[in-house]
N, C-alpha and C positions, 0 to 999 in steps of 0.2 A: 504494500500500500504506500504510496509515494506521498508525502508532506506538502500539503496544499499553501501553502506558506510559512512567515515566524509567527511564532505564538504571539505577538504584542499584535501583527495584525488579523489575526484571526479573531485576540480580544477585543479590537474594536469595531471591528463586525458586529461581534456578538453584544455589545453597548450603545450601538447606536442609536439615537432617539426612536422610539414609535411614532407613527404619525399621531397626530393629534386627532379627536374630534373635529377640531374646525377647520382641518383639511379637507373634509367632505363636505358636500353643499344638502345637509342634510336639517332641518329645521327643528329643533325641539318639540316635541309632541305637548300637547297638556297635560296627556293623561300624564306623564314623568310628573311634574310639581301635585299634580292632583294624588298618585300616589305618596310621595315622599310625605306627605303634608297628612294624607288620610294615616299613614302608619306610624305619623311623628305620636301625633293624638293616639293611635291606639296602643303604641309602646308608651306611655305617661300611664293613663291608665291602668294596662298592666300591672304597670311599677307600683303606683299607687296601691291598688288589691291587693300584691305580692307582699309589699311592707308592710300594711294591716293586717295580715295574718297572724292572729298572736296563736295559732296553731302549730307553728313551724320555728324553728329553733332560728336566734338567730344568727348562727352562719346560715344557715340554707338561705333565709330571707336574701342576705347580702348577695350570697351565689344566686339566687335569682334574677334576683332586680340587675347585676351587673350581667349574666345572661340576655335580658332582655335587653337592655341598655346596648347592646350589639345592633339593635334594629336601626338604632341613631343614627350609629357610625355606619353603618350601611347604607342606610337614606341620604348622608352625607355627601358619602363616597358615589350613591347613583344620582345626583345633581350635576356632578364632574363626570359625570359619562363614564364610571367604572364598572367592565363588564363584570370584572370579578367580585365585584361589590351586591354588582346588581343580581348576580347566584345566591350571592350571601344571600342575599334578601328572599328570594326565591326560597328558597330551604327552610328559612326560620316562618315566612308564613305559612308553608306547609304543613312543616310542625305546629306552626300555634290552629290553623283548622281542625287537622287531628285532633291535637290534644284538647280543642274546647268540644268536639263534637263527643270526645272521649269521656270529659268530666263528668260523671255521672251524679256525683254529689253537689255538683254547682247548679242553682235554679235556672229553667230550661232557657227563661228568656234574656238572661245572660250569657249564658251556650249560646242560641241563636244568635246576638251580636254578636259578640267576638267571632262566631263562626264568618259570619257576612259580610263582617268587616276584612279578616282575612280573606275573602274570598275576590272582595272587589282588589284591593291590592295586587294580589296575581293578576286578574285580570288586569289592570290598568298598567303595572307594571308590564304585562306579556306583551300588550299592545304598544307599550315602549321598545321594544328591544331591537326594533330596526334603526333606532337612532345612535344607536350605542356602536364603537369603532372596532368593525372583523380584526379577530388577532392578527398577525404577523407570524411564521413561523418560521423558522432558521432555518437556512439552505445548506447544505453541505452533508 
C-alpha cells in the first residue's frame, strides 16, 4: 500500500472547515424555532415535576433534572443547524413519548400532554431536517 502523502498533510485534510449552513441557499423552516421553543417549555416543566418529587431521593432528583436539562443544550445546539444535536433531540423525545405513555401511575391527562407534546416536536423537528447541512465524509 503506497503512502498517499506526509502525515501533516493528510492532517489537514482531515481538519478542514465543514461547510457551513449558510453555504446552502436553504431558508430556515418555522417549524425549527416552533420546535426549539415548544421543547424549551416542555423540558422547564419536566424539570419542574422532577424537582417536586419528594418521592425520589435527592440525587436521583439532581440526575434527572440534569438529564432533562440535555433537551436545552440540544434545542441550542439545533438553532445552529446541529445535525448531531438535532438526533440528540430526536432520541430524548422519543424516550420522553415512551416513557409518558409508559407512566402508569401519573394521571392520564398529564400522560396525554406530555405524550402530544412530545409528539408535535418530532414532528416539527422531522419536518426541519432538510434545512440542516449533509455531513461531509473523508475521502481516502
Amino acid at each position: 500500500m503506497a503512502a498517499r502523502g506526509t502525515g501533516a498533510a493528510r492532517l489537514a485534510v482531515m481538519i478542514e472547515p465543514l461547510p457551513t449552513a449558510g453555504a446552502r441557499a436553504v431558508a430556515r423552516p418555522w417549524t425549527l424555532p416552533a420546535a426549539v421553543g415548544l421543547v424549551s417549555v416542555e423540558a422547564l416543566v419536566e424539570a419542574l415535576a422532577v424537582a417536586g418529587r419528594s418521592s425520589l431521593t435527592p440525587g436521583l432528583r439532581v440526575g434527572l433534572v440534569l438529564c432533562v436539562a440535555l433537551k436545552w443544550l440540544f434545542a441550542w445546539r439545533v438553532v445552529h443547524l446541529s445535525a448531531g444535536a438535532a438526533l440528540g433531540l430526536l432520541l430524548l423525545e422519543g424516550t420522553t413519548l415512551v416513557a409518558a405513555l409508559g407512566a402508569v401511575d401519573t394521571p392520564t391527562p398529564v400522560r396525554l400532554a406530555l405524550a402530544a407534546s412530545a409528539a408535535t416536536v418530532l414532528g416539527l423537528l422531522s419536518a426541519s431536517l432538510h434545512a440542516f447541512p449533509s455531513p461531509t465524509l473523508p475521502r481516502g
